[in-house]
N, C-alpha and C positions, 0 to 999 in steps of 0.2 A: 288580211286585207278586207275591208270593210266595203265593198264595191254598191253603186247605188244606181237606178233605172231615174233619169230625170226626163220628162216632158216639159218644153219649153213652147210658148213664145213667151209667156210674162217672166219663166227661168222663176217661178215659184214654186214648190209644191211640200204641202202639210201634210203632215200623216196621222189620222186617227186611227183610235181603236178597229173601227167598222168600213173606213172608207179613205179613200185619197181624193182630195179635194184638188181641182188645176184651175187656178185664175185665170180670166179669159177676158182683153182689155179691147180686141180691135180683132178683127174678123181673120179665121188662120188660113193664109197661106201657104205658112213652112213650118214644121215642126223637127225640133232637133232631139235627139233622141240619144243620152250619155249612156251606154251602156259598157258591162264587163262579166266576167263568166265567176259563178258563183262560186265560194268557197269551199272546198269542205272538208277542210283540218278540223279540229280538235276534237271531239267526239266522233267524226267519222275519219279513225287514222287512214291513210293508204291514201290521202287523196291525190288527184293528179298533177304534176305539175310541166310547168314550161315555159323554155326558156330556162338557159344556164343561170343556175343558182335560184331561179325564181321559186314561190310560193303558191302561184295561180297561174293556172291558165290566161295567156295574154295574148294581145293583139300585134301580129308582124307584120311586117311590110308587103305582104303577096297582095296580090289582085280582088284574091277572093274573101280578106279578112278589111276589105275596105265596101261591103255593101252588105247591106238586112233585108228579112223580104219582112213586110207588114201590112198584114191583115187587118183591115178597119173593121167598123161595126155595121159593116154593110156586104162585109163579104171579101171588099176587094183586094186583092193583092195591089200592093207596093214595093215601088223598089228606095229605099234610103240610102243614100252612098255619103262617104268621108274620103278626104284627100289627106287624114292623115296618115304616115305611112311611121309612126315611130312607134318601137316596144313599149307598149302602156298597158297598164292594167284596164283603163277604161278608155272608151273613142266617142265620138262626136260622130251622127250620122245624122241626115237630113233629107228630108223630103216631104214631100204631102199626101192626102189620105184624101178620100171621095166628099165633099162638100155638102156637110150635115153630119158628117161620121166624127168617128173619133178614134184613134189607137187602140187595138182590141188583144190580138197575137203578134208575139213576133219571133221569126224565126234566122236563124243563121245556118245556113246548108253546107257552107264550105264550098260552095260554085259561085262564082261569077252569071251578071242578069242572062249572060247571050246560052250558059249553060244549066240552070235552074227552071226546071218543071215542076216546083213546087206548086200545093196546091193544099186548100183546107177544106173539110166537110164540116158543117155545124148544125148541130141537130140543139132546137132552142128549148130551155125552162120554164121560158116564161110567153107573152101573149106577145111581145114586140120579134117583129120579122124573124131577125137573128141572135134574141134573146142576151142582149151585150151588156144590158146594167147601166146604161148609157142616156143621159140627156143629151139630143146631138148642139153641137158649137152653133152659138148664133152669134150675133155681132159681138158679145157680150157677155159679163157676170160670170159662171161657173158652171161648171159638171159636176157629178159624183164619179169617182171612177171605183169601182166593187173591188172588195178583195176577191180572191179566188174563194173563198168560201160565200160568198154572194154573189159569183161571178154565174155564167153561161151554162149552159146543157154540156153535152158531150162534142169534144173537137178534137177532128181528128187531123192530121200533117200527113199527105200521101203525096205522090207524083212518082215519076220513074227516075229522077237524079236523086230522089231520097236515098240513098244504100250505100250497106257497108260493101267500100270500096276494094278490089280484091285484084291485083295486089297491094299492098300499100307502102309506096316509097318513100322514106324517113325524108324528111325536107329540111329538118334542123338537128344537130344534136341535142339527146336529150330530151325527147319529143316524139310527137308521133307526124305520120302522113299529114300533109298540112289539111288536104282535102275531106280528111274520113270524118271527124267528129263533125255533128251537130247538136244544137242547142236552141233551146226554144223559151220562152216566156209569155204569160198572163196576167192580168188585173191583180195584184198584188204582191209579184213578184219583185223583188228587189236584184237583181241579177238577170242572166240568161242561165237557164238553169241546164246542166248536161244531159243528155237523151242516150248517151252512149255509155260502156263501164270498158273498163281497160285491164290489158295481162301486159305488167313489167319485164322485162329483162334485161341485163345488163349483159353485153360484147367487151370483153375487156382485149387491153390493145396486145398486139402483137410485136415481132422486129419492127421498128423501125417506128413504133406507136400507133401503127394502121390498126383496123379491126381485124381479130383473126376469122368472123362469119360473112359469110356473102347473105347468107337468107337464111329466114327459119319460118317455116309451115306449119301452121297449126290444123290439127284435125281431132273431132268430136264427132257424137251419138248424134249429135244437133246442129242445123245449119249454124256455121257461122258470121256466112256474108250472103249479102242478097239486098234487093229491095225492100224496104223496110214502108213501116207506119207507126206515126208517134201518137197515141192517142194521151190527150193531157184533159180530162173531163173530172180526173183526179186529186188527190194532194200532191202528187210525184209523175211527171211524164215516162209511160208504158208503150217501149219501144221493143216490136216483133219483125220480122222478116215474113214477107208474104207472095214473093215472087223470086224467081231464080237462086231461089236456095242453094249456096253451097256447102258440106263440111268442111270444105278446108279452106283456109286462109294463110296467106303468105306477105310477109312483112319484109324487105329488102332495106339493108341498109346502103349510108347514102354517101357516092361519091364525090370529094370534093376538088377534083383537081388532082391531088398530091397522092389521094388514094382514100381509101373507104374508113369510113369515123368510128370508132369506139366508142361506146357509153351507153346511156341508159334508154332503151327503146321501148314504145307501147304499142300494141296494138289496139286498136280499137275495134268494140262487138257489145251488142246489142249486151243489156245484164242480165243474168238468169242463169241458172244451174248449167255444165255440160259435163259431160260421162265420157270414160276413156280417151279423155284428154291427150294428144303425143303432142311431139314435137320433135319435124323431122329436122335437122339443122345441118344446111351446108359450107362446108368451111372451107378455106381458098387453099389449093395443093401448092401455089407457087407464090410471084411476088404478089403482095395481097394492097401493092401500091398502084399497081395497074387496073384501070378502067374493067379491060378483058382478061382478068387473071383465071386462070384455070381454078376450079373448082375439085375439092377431094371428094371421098367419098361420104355419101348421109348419112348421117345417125339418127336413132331415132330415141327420144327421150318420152319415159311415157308418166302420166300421174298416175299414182297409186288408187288416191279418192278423186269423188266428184268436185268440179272445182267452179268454185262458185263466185260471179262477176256481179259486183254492186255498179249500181247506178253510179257515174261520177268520181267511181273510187279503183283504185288499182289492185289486182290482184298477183302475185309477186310471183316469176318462175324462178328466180334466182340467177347467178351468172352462168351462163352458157359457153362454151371455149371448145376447142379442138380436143383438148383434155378431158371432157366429163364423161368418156366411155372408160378412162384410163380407170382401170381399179384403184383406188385410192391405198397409199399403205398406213398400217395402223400403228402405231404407233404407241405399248402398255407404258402406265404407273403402276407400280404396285409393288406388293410385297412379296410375304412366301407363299401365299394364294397362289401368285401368276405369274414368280419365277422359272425360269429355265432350273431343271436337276439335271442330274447326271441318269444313265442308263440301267444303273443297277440301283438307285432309288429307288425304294418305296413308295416317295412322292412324285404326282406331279401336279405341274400350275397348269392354269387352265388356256396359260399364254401358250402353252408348247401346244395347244389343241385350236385353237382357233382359226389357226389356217384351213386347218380340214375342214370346220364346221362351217365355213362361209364359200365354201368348194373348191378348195386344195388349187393346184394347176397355178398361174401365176398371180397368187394370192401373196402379199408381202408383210408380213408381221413381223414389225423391230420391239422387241419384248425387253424392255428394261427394267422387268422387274426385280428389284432385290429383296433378300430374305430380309427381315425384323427391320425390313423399313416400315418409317411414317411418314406424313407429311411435311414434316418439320428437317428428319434426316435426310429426307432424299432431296432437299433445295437443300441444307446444309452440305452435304455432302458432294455435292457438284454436278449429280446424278439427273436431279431435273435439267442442268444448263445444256448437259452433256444432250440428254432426249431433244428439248429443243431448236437445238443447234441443227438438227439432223431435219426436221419437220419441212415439208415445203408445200404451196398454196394448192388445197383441195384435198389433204393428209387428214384421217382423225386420228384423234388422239384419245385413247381409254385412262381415266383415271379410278381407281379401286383402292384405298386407303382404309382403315380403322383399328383395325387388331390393334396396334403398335404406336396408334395414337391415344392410347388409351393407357397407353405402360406409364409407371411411376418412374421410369427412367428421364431426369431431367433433358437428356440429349433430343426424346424420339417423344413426348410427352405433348400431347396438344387439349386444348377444348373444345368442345362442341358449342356453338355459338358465339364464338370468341376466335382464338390461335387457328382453330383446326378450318372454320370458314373465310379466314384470314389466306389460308395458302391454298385452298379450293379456288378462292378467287386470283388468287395470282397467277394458278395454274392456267385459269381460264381467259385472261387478259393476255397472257404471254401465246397461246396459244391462238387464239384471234387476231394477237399484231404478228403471226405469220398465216394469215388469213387460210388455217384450217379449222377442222371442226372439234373445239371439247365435246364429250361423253363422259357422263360420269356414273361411276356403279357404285350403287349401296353395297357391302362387302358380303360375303357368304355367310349365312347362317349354322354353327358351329353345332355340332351332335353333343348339345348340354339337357340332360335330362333328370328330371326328379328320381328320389331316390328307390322310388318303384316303377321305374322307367314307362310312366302313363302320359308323362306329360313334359314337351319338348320345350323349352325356353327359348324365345326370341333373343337376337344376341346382339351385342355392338348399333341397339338401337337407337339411343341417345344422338350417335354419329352420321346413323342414316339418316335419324330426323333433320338433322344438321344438314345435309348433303342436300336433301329436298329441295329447303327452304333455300339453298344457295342455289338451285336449279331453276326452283322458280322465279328468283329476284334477278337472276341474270340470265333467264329464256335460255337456257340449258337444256340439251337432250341429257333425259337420266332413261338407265334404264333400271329398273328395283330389282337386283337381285337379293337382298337381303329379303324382302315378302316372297319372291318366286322360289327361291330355296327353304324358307321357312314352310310355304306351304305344301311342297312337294313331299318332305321331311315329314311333316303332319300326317300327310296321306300313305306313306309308305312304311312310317311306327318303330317303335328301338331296330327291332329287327332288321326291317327292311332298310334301314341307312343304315348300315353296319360296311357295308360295301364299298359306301361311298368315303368313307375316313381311313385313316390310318388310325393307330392306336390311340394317338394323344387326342384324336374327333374334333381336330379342327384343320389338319393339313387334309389334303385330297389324294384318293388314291386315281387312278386314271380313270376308272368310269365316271367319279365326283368329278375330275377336271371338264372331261368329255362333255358332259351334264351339265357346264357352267357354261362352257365356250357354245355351246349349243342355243343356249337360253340367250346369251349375247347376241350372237349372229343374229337370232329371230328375232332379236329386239332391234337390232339397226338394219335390218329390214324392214320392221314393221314401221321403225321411224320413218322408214324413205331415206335412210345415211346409206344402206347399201341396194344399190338398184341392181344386184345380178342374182341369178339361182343360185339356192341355198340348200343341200340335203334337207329332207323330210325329218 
């Protein structure tokens, strides 16, 4: 959406390199002012949207999305109001400015005039009062209007209705608090540009298609709501909280009558770094259609890393439900790596160990691994259909392939770049449209060593490389055990991996399983796929 800031009364305006030029025929009484919220798809992903289905930030019908405050060049505040009340990307507001001035800031607070304390500080660059860049209107001829790079000193937006709002009540689906965002513009602005950055999440619906959360609370190192100041003396408006700072913030979603909405929520929060991020999330114990439904009990969801809010742009928690304490079950591919053996085997797969390794108690591992499978036999053989029949939404699924794809056996036979990332991806499409999570693992690194046992050979690398590149082109958690075993191997010497093979040094004995399933678990931990204690 290509949205554009027009000042009218002549409804002209040019745009140079250095300056915007406004035709001036008859002395201004009313200036109408098209404004829309700026873009910021394609180089900045994540951006925010609103309004179902929409692209941009748009104007709704509430009270408070029907007036502008505007700052002239003389200081004054204005108030510009529209009587439009329809979903558009841009609006029509109207009003007048101090007599000699000219349109300088403007602001949009998300309050109505009778509740808006805004207010501007301006400290000037240049010799005229309030430094605006400005020839003021006379009966006649033209202005300059400055870009922001020719524009004014430093100005700051403060007042006590400035702040992020706490709680914040979803007002539309799909959307955020209609009240919380603001947005601001300058001399060369083409847009109102966002003052605020946003954390997404999605509520997905419950019986009956209601939402299964009543609320979710967020809390950090750093305030997240408070009174605020937008200093835009900048290329990018720099918005801090400078009064009643809280850490926590609470987003409620919103009831319509029939019962409380499902879908994609934001909160909005100043953009900047925060630290130990949670998120406490309370979800309804009873009918989740009623107004006063009873609430269960809170969870608390916490971030791993520091998580970091762009200007204007959304930062993603992911979906949220009654379910995300639920231990997910994992669900193997694989071969004789990570099959199940028998008790008096020799061998074992690293799938009979991964319960333990991710802390046993009601941990659930459906281990489908079969011996001298590939990729190719285990979708031929009905073995993959069988696994994802079984899989249900918020399940991972481990896939470990290569040995076997690499055999001259027409049946189990695949390539690397070709066949073998052919069914990599199918695994992963199938495994998405039952909206769990693939995981893919480069295969174990096999005890092949030169013939004066100095130097270990990397193995089935062709395949890992393959696996990568399919991980990267389709935003794939991998975790590399192919390098993590190989490097482990390196450090430990003929000798010292003797323990971990059985004779033929490529099946596992149970310290090698042990030592695999170990390496896994700390790896979907460290992804953030498993959010609970993990043995040391």
């Amino acid at each position: 959406m290509n949205n554009r800031f027009l000042l009218f009364p002549a409804l002209l305006l040019s745009l140079f390199s250095c300056t915007h030029q406004i035709n001036v025929d008859k002395p201004v009484d009313n200036i109408v002012i098209k404004a829309g919220f700026e873009s910021m798809t394609g180089e900045s992903v994540g951006s925010k949207t609103y309004v179902e289905g929409g692209s941009a930030i748009q104007w709704s019908s509430c009270a408070q999305d029907r007036v502008l405050y505007v700052f002239d060049s003389k200081g004054v505040k204005n108030v510009f109001t529209s009587e439009d009340t329809s979903e558009s990307a841009t609006r029509a507001f109207s009003g007048t400015v101090s007599e000699g001035s000219e349109v300088q800031w403007v602001l949009w607070s998300g309050k109505v005039a009778a509740e808006d304390q805004s207010a501007i500080v301006l400290e000037s660059s240049t010799t005229d009062s309030f430094g605006a860049g400005y020839e003021p209107i006379g009966t006649g001829g033209s202005i300059q209007f400055q870009t922001k790079a020719g524009s004014a000193g430093r100005a700051v937006f403060a007042g006590s209705s400035l702040r992020v709002i706490n709680p914040q009540n979803i007002s539309s689906p799909n959307s955020f608090a209609q009240e919380a965002n603001i947005a601001v513009m300058k001399p060369g602005d083409a847009t109102l540009r966002n003052a605020m950055g946003y954390i997404r999440f999605t509520i997905p619906a419950g019986e009956g298609g209601h939402a299964t959360i009543k609320s979710v609370t967020f809390s950090a190192d750093e305030n997240l709501a408070g009174e605020i100041q937008i200093d835009y003396s900048g290329d990018e408006p720099r918005t801090r909280i400078v009064a009643d700072g809280s850490q926590f913030l609470t987003v409620n979603t919103r009831f319509n009558g029939s019962g409380y909405e499902a879908g994609t929520l934001f909160a909005v929060l100043p953009a900047g770094t925060y630290h130990h991020l949670t998120l406490t999330v309370t979800p309804f114990a009873g009918d989740a259609a009623a107004e006063d439904a009873a609430t269960g009990e809170p969870y608390v969801l916490s971030s791993k890393n520091a998580v970091v809010v762009k200007r204007g742009q959304y930062t993603n928690a992911g979906i949220i439900s009654p379910n995300a304490m639920r231990k997910p079950t994992l669900h193997l591919a694989g071969d004789s790596l990570c099959c199940e053996y028998s008790a008096t085997s020799s061998r074992t797969g690293w799938g009979m160990c991964l319960a333990a390794a991710l802390g046993g108690g009601d941990v659930t591992v459906v281990n489908r691994g079969a011996s001298g499978a590939s990729t190719k036999s285990f979708i031929d053989s009905g073995k993959w259909q069988t696994l994802i029949n079984g899989v249900q939404a918020g399940d991972l699924v481990l896939v470990m392939f290569a040995h076997n794809d690499s055999s001259t056996d027409a049946d189990r036979h695949t390539d690397p770049g070709s066949t073998y990332d052919q069914n990599l991806i199918k695994f992963i499409n199938d495994i998405r449209g039952k909206s769990a999570t693939p995981v893919l693992l480069t295969s174990v690194n096999s005890r092949m060593y030169n013939d004066a046992h100095t130097t270990l050979y990397q193995t089935t690398v062709s395949y890992a490389n393959a696996m990568r590149s399919v991980a990267k082109t389709k935003s794939v958690a991998l975790i590399d055990i192919n390098q993590l075993t190989y490097q482990l191997f390196v450090s430990l010497g003929y000798d010292g991996t003797e323990p971990y093979f059985v004779p033929d040094n490529t099946h596992l004995t149970k310290l090698g399983a042990e030592t695999v399933a170990s390496m896994i678990a700390h790896g979907l931990k460290d992804l953030g796929l498993w959010k609970f204690d993990i043995p040391d």
